[in-house]
C-alpha positions in Angstrom: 133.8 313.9 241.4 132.7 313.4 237.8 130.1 315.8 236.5 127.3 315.3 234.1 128.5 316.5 230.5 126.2 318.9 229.1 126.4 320.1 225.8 124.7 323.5 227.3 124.6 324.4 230.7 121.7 325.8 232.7 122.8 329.3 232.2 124.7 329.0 228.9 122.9 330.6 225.3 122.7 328.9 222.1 123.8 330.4 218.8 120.8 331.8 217.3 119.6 329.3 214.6 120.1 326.3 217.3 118.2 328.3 219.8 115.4 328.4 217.7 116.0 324.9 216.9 116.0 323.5 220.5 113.3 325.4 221.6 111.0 324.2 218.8 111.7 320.9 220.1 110.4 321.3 223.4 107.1 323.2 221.9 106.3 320.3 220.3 106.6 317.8 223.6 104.4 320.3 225.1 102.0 320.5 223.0 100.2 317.3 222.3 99.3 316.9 226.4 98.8 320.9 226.8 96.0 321.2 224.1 94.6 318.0 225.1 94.0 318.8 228.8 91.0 321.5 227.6 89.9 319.1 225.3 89.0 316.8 227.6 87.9 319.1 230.3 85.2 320.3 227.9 84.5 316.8 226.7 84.1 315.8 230.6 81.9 318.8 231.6 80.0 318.7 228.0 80.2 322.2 227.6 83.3 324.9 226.7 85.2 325.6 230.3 88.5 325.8 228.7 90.1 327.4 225.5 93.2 326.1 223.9 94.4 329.3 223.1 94.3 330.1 226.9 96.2 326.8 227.8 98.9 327.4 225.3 99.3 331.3 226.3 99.2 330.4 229.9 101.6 327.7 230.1 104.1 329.7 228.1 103.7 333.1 230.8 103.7 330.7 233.6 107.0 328.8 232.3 108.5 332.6 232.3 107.1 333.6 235.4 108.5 330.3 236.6 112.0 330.9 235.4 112.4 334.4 237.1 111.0 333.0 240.2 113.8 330.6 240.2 116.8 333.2 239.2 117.0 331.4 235.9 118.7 327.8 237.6 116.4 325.6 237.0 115.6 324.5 233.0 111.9 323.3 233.6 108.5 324.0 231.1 105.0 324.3 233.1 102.3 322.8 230.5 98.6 322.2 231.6 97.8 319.4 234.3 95.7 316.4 233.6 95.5 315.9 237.5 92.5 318.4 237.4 90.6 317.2 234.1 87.9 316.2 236.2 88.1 317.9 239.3 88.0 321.2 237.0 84.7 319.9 234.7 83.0 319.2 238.5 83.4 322.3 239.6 82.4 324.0 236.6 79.4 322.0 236.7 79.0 323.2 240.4 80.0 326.7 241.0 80.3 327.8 236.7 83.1 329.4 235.3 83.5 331.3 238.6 84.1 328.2 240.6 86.2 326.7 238.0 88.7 329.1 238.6 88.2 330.8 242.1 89.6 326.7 242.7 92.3 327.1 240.5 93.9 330.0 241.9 93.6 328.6 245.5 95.5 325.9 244.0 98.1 328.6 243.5 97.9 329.9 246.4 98.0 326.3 248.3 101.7 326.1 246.5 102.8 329.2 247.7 102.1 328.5 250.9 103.8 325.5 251.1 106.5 327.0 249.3 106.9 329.7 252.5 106.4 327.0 255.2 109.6 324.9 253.4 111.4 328.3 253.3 111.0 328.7 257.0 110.8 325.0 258.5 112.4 322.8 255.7 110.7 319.8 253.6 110.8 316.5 255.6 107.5 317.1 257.4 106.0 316.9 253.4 106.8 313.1 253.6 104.8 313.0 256.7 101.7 314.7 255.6 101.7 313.0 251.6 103.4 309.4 252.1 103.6 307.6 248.8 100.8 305.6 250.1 98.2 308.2 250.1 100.2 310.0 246.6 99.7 306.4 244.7 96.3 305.3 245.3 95.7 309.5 244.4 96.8 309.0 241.1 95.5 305.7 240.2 91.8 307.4 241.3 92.6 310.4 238.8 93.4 308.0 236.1 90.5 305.5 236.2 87.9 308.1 237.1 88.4 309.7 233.2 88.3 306.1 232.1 84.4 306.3 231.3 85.0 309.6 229.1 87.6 307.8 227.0 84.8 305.1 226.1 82.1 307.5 225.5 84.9 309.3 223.2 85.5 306.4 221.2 81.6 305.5 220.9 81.5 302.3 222.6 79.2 303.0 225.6 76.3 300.7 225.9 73.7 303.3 225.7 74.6 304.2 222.3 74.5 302.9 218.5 78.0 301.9 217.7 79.8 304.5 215.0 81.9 302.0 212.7 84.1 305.2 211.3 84.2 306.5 215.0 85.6 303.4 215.9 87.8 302.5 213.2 89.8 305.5 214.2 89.9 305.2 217.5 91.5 302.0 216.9 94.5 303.9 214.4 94.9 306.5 216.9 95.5 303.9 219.7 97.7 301.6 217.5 99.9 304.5 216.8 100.0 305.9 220.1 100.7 302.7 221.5 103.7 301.5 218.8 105.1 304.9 219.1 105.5 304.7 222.7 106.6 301.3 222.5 108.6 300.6 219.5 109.7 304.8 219.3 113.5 305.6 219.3 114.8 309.0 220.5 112.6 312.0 220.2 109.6 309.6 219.0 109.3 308.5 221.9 108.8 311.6 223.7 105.3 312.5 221.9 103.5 309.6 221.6 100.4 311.4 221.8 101.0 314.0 219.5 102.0 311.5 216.7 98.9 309.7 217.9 96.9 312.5 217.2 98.0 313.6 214.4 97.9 309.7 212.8 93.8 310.0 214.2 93.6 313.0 212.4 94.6 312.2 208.9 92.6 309.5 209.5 89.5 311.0 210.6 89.8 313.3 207.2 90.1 310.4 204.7 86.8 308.9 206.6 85.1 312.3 206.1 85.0 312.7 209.9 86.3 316.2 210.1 84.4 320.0 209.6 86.8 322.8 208.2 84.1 325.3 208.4 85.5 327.3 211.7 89.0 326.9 209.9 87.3 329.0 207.3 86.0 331.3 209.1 89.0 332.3 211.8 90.8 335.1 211.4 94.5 334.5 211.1 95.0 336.5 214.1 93.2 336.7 217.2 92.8 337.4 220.9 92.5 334.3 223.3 89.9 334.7 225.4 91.1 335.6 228.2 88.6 335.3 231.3 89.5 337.8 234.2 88.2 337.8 238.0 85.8 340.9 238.8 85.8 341.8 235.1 84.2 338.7 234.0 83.1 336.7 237.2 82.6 337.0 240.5 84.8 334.6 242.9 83.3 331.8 243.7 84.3 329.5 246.4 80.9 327.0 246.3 83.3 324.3 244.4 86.5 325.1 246.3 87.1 322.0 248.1 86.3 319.6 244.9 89.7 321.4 243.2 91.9 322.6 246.1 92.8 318.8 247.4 94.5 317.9 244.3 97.4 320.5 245.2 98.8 317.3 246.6 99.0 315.3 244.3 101.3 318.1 241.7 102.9 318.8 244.9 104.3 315.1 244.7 104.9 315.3 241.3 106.6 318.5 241.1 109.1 316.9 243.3 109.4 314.0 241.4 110.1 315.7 238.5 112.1 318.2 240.0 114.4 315.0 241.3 114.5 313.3 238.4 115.8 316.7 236.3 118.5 316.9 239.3 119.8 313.7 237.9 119.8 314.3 234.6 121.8 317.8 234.6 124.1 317.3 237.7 122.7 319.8 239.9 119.9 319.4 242.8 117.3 321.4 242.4 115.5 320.9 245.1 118.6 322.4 247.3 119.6 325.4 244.1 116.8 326.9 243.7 115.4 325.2 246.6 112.2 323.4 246.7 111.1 327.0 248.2 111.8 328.6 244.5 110.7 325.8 242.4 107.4 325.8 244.0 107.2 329.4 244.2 107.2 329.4 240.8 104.7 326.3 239.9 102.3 328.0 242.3 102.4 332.0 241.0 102.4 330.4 237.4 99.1 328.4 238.5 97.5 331.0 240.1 98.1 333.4 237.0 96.5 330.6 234.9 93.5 330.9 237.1 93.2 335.0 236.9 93.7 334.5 232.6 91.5 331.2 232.4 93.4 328.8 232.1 94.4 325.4 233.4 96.7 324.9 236.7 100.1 324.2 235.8 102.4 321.1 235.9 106.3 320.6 235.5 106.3 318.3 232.5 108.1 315.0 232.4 108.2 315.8 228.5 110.6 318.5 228.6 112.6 316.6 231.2 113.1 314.0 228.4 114.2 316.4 226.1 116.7 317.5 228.4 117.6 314.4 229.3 117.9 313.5 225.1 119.1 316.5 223.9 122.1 317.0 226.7 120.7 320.7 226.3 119.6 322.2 229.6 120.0 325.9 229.1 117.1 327.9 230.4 117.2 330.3 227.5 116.1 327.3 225.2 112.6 327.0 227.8 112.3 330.2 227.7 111.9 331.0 223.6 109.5 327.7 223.7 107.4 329.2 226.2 107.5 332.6 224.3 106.8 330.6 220.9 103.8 329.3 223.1 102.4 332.2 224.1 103.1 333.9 220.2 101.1 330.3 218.6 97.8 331.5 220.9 97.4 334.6 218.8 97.5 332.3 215.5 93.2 331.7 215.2 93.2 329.7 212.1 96.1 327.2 213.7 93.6 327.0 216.9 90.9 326.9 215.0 92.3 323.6 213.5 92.8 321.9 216.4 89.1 322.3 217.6 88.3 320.4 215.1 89.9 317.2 215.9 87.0 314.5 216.5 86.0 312.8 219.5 87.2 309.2 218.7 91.0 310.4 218.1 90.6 311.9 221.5 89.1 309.0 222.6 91.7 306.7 221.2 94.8 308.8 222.7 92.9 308.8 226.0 91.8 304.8 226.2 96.1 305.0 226.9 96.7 308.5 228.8 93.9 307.7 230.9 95.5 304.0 231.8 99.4 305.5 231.9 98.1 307.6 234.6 96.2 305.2 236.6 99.5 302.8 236.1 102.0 305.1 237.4 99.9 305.8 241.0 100.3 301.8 240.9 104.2 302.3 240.1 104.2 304.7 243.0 103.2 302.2 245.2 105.3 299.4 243.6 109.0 301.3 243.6 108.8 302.6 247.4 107.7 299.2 248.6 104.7 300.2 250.1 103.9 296.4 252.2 100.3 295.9 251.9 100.9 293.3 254.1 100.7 295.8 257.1 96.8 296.7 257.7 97.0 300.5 258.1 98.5 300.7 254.3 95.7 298.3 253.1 92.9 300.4 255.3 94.2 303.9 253.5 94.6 302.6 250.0 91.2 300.6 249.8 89.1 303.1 251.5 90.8 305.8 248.7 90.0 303.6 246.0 86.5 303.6 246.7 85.4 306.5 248.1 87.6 308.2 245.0 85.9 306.0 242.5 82.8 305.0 244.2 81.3 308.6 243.5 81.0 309.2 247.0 80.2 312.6 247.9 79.5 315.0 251.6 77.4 318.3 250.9 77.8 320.6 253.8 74.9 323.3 253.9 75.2 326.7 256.2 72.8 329.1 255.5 73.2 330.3 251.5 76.7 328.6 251.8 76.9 325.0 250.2 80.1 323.1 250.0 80.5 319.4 248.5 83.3 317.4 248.7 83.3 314.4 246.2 85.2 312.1 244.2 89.1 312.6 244.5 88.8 315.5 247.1 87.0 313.3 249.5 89.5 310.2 248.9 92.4 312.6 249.3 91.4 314.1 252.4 90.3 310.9 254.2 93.5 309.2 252.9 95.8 311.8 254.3 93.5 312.0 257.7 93.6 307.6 257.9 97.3 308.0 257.9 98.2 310.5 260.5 95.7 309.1 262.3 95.7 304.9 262.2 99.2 304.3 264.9 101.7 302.1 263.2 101.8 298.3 263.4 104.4 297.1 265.8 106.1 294.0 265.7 104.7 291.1 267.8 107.0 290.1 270.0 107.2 286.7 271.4 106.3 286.5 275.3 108.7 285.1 277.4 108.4 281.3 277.6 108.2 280.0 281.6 111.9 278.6 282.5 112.1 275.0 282.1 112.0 273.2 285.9 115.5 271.9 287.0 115.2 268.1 286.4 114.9 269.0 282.6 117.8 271.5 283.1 119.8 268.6 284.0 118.7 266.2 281.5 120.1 268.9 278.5 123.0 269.8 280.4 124.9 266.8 279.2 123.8 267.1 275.5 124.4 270.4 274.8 127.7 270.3 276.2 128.6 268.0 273.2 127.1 270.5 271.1 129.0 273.6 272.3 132.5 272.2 270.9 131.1 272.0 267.4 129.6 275.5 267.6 132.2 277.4 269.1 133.1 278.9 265.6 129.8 279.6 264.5 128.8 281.5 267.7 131.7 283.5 267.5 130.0 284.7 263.9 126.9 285.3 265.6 128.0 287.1 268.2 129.9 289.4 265.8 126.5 289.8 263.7 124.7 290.4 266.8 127.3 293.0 268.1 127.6 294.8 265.2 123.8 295.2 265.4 123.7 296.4 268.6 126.1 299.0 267.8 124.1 301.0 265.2 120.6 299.8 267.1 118.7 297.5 264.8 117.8 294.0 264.8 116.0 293.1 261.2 118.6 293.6 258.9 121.4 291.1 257.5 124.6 292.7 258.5 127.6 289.9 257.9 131.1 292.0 259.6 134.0 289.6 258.7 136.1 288.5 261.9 139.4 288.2 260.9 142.5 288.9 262.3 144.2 289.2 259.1 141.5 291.7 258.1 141.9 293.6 260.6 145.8 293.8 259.4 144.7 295.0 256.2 142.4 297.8 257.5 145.1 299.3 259.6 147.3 299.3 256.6 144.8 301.0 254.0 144.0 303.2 256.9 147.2 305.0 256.9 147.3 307.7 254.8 151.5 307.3 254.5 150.2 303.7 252.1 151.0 304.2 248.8 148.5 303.7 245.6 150.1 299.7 244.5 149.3 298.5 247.7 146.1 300.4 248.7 144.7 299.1 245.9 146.3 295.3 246.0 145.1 295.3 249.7 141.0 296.9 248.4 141.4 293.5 246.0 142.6 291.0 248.9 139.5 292.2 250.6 137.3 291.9 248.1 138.1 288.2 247.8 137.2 287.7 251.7 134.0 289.6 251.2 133.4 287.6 247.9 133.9 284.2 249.6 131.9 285.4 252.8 128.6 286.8 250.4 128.7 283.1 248.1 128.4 280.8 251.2 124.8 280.3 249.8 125.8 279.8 246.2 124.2 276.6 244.9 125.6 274.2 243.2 125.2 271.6 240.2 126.4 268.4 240.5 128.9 267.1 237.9 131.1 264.4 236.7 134.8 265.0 236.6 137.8 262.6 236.3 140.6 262.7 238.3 144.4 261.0 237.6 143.3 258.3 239.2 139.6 257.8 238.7 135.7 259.6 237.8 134.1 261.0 240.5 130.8 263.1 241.0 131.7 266.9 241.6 129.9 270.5 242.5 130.6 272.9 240.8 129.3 277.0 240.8 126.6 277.7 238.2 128.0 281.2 237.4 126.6 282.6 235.0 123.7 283.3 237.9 125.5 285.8 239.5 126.5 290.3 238.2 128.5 292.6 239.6 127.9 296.1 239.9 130.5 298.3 241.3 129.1 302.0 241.8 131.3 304.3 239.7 133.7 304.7 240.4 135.3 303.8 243.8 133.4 300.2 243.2 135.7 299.1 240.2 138.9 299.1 242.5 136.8 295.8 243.9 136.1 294.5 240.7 139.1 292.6 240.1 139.2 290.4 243.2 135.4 289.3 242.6 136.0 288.2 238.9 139.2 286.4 240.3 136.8 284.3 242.4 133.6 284.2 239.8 135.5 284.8 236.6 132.6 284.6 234.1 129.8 286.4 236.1 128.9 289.5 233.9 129.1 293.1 235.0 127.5 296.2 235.2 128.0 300.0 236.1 126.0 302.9 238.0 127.4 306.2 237.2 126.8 308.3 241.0 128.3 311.0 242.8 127.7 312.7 245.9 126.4 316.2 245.5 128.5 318.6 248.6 125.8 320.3 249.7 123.3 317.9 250.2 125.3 314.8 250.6 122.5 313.2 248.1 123.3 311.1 245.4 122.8 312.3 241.5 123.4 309.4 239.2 125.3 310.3 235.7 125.4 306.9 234.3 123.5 303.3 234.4 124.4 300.7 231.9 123.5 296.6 232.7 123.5 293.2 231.4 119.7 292.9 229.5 120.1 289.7 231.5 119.9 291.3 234.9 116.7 290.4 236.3 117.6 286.7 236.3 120.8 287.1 237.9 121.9 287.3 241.9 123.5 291.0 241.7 126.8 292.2 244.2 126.7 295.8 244.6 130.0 296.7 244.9 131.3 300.2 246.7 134.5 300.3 249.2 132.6 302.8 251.5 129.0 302.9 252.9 128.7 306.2 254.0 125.0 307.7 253.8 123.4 304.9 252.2 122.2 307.0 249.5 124.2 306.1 246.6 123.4 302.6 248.2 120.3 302.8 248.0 119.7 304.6 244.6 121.7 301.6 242.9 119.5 299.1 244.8 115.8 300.7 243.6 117.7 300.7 239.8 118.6 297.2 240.3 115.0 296.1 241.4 113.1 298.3 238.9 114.7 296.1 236.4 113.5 292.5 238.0 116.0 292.0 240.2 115.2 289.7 243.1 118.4 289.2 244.9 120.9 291.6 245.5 123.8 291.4 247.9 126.0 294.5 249.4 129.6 294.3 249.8 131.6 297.0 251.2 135.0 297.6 253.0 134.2 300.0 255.5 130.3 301.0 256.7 129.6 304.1 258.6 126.0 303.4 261.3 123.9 306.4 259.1 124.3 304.4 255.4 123.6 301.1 257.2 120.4 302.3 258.8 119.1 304.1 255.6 119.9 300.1 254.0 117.3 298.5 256.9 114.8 301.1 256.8 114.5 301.3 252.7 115.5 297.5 251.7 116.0 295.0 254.8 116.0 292.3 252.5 119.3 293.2 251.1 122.8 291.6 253.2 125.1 293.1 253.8 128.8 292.1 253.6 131.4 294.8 255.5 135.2 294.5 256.7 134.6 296.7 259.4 131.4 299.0 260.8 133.3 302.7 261.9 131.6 305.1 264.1 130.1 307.9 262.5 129.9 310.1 259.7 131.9 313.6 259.5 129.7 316.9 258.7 130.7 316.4 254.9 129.6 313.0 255.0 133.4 311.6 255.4 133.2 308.2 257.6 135.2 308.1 260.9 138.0 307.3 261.1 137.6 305.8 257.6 140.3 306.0 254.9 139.7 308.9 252.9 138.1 308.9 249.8 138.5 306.0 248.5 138.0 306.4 245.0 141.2 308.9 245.0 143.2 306.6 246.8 142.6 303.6 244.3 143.5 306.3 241.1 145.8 308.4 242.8 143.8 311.1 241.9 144.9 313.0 245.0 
């Protein structure tokens, strides 16, 4: 199987100067959203909660502690979370600086809990209890709950006399931010907000916005102010539950981030380390942050980029950033300078970072397909949405003891409790209509006789369709299983392993052409005028340049040839995906398609359906980019990949030689062919 080239591996070390290099790199996608995230939570609360040396020194100990939690496998930086900007400035305004972070180091504590539960009992009951409907409208609440901060920032509330200079740089500080992330090529594009920022900044100096004084009077070199339990404060557990709840939602996007990493360097994650590990890690490195100060930690999507850019994924590169971190704390003139960035720059970069957040609970919803057309998801995600921004809130009062829940905690909790709760729609099925009485038994008798004749060969597709349903025990899905005897001559001959490369793969092509001709019976057609020898005549012809193919790499190609000799000018496309041993999940290396593809009909191409997941992964690609119709073809389908197909995407067909019985324990269909990738290269 084809591996994802890295220029440095997870364990491998850089030469010195490149180390330093690399590692610089991923301080500075840190740091724009790591400084911002006390920032704001001061800005929320109106008074200091958070320092910025803290954040910086605390993300770069949790990244370490993070990295030895996880042996060292896994090449991820923990930066501060926006998820708890306001959850954080609530409770401070609640329970003080005691309640701020008594909440943020049961945060910690949540993750390491979950992190034992996986180690003992495994992950999937995760998907029961945080279902991307609950996770999306979560995020969306988190996003467009700040959004009345970002306003205030920039000066444009109604209650207050409009600040031209405020505003003008608002504006700069948003243009930037919002070119950058648009128009921004390689590592641009990963710090939008830092560019942003610093754009605002120079900026806000020319308009005589900004006050050097405590520049001038830091010392080059100073202590963060580190905030320590029983030294400083007292736990206090009065704003608990108005923090605690939005373990959850990092929960989610650790994995997310976690799975998209996998992809990028080859390796699962979530199986080595283990999900266990990773949020081990996430949730020690929180609850540290809590103990020193700080704000709870995040895996950052940043750093993933950089990865992903850079082809770098060696853990001793995280580490040095996270020790440069933890070194730029102790620099007090350097955070002395970034206190003094103005509210409208802040309030510029947030009008986006505030919407980017709220839009990607809305992606959440949008790339799992989450049908609001069933009342139970609309009934979870409404009630969310307003209780979350409605600023509803539930005091509960015992004795000296006083608890409220509010805002985000109160949609989170009442979202997870609708779900488990509210039973699942089932489909209506249609009562049995009353037989029809004899006399107009008789009368149809003779007229569908006449009928039978001319349906004979059509029922004998249906009844294929229908079997082949039966057999892996659904009923919704378009599942087209070609019923031929001449196919069934060419299985048996690829099925023997004594058939030799030529024909395997002359045979693979033969098929593809039945499959081909089987998946266009619904091609439209234009009408044209042609001339024959003899006379002009109106024609139809294929519109092709309607239609891609998209062979998954690299098994898919050996089909490739008999589609184009059928639609010769359609374009074409590759997914780069192989099938990780242990896990039998898919890990995608490669993904390259016409910039045409949304208004195309796509054929997935693959020779073997197996798990479905390589299946699927290339199907929520092809539909992230605008695709709206998307056909599967495949030689042989094993029951498992079909059934992952209907569950995740029943709209797609499905166009098979022959449905076999089962999957192997290494994923392997029976009796199959083998892999069929080394049988079309003679790899083996």
């Amino acid at each position: 199987m084809e591996e994802t080239k890295l220029l440095l591996d997870v364990n491998e070390k850089p030469t010195i100067g490149k180390w330093i290099i690399l590692a610089i790199q991923h301080v500075f996608a840190m740091f724009g959203a790591t400084i911002l995230v006390p920032i704001l939570v001061n800005s929320s609360a109106g008074t200091e909660v958070l320092t910025i040396p803290v954040a910086l020194a605390t993300s770069g100990i949790g990244t370490l502690i993070y990295i030895l939690c996880t042996k060292g496998r896994s090449p991820v930086y923990l930066g501060s979370s926006f998820a708890f900007i306001a959850p954080l400035a609530a409770a401070y305004l609640k329970g003080g600086i005691s309640g701020a972070m008594t909440g943020i180091m049961v945060v910690g504590l949540i993750y390491v809990i979950f992190a034992t539960l996986i180690h003992f009992i495994g992950k999937d009951w995760i998907h029961k209890l945080l279902p991307h409907v609950v996770i999306g409208p979560m995020i969306m609440i988190i996003g467009l709950g700040l959004a009345p901060n970002a306003i205030s920032q920039i000066g444009l509330g109604t209650d207050t006399q409009i600040e031209w200079k405020g505003v003008i740089v608002a504006l700069i500080t948003f243009l930037t931010t919002a070119i950058v992330m648009v128009r921004g090529k390689g590592f641009l594009k990963i710090v939008p907000f830092l560019i942003g920022i610093v754009v605002g900044y120079i900026a806000s100096i020319c308009l005589g916005l900004v006050d050097f004084t405590p520049v001038a009077e830091a010392a080059f070199f100073s202590m963060p102010n580190f905030i320590l339990p029983f030294v400083n404060y007292a736990p206090n557990f009065s704003a608990l539950l108005t923090i605690a709840p939005i373990a959850l939602v990092t929960m989610a996007e650790h994995i997310g981030d976690h799975t998209a990493l996998s992809s990028i360097i080859g390796k699962d994650l979530l199986k080595n380390p283990g999900l266990d590990r990773t949020l081990l890690g996430d949730g020690i490195a929180t609850f540290v942050a809590g103990m020193l100060g700080g704000p709870a930690n995040t895996t950052y999507g940043e750093n993933t980029s950089v990865v992903g850019m850079t082809k770098v994924a060696s853990v001793w590169v995280i580490g040095l950033a996270a020790i440069i971190a933890i070194c730029l704390a102790f620099l007090g003139k350097f955070t002395a300078l970034i206190s003094t960035i103005p509210n409208p720059v802040l309030g510029g970069v947030s009008l986006l970072l505030y919407g980017f957040i709220s839009v990607n609970g809305l992606k959440v919803l949008i790339e799992n397909h989450i049908d609001f057309g069933k009342a139970k998801n609309i009934v979870v995600a409404s009630t969310m949405l307003v209780l979350g921004l409605g600023g509803a809130a539930i005091s509960i009062v015992s004795g000296d003891l006083s608890v409220t829940i509010s805002g985000m905690s109160l949609a989170a909790i009442v979202g997870i409790l609708l779900n488990l709760l509210l039973p699942d729609e089932k489909e209506n099925k249609p009562e049995k209509v009353e037989e029809e009485n004899n006399d107009t038994k008789e009368e149809k008798s003779d007229e569908n006789s006449e009928v039978k004749s001319e349906d004979k060969m059509e029922n004998t597709e249906v009844i294929a369709e229908t079997t082949a349903k039966e057999q892996i025990g659904i009923k919704n899905m378009n599942i087209n299983v070609l019923d031929n005897p001449i196919i069934e001559h060419k299985l048996s001959i690829i099925r023997n392993k004594k058939t030799g490369t030529k024909e395997f793969r002359e045979i693979i092509t033969e098929i593809a052409i039945f499959l081909c001709y089987e998946a266009m019976k619904d091609a439209k057609l234009k009408e044209v005028e042609i001339e024959t020898p003899l006379c002009k005549t109106k024609a139809k012809v294929l519109e092709e340049n309607n239609y891609a193919f998209v062979p998954i790499l690299r098994a898919g190609t050996g089909m490739l040839d008999g589609l184009l000799q059928v639609i010769p000018n359609a374009k074409i496309g590759h997914i780069g995906l192989y099938r990780n041993e242990e896990t039998l999940e898919p890990v995608k290396y490669y993904y390259k398609m016409p910039k045409d593809i949304s208004n195309r009909e796509v054929l997935i191409l693959d020779p073997m359906l197996a798990t479905g997941g390589s299946a699927a992964d290339t199907i929520k690609c092809l539909k992230e980019d605008g695709v709206k119709k998307i056909k599967f073809l495949s030689i042989i389908s094993a029951p498992e990949g079909i059934k992952k197909l209907n569950e995740e995407y029943p709209d797609v067909e499905l166009y098979t030689a022959a449905i076999d019985e089962k999957l192997n324990e290494h994923g392997y269909i029976l009796p199959g062919l083998g892999d069929a990738g080394d049988r079309i290269f003679g790899t083996k």
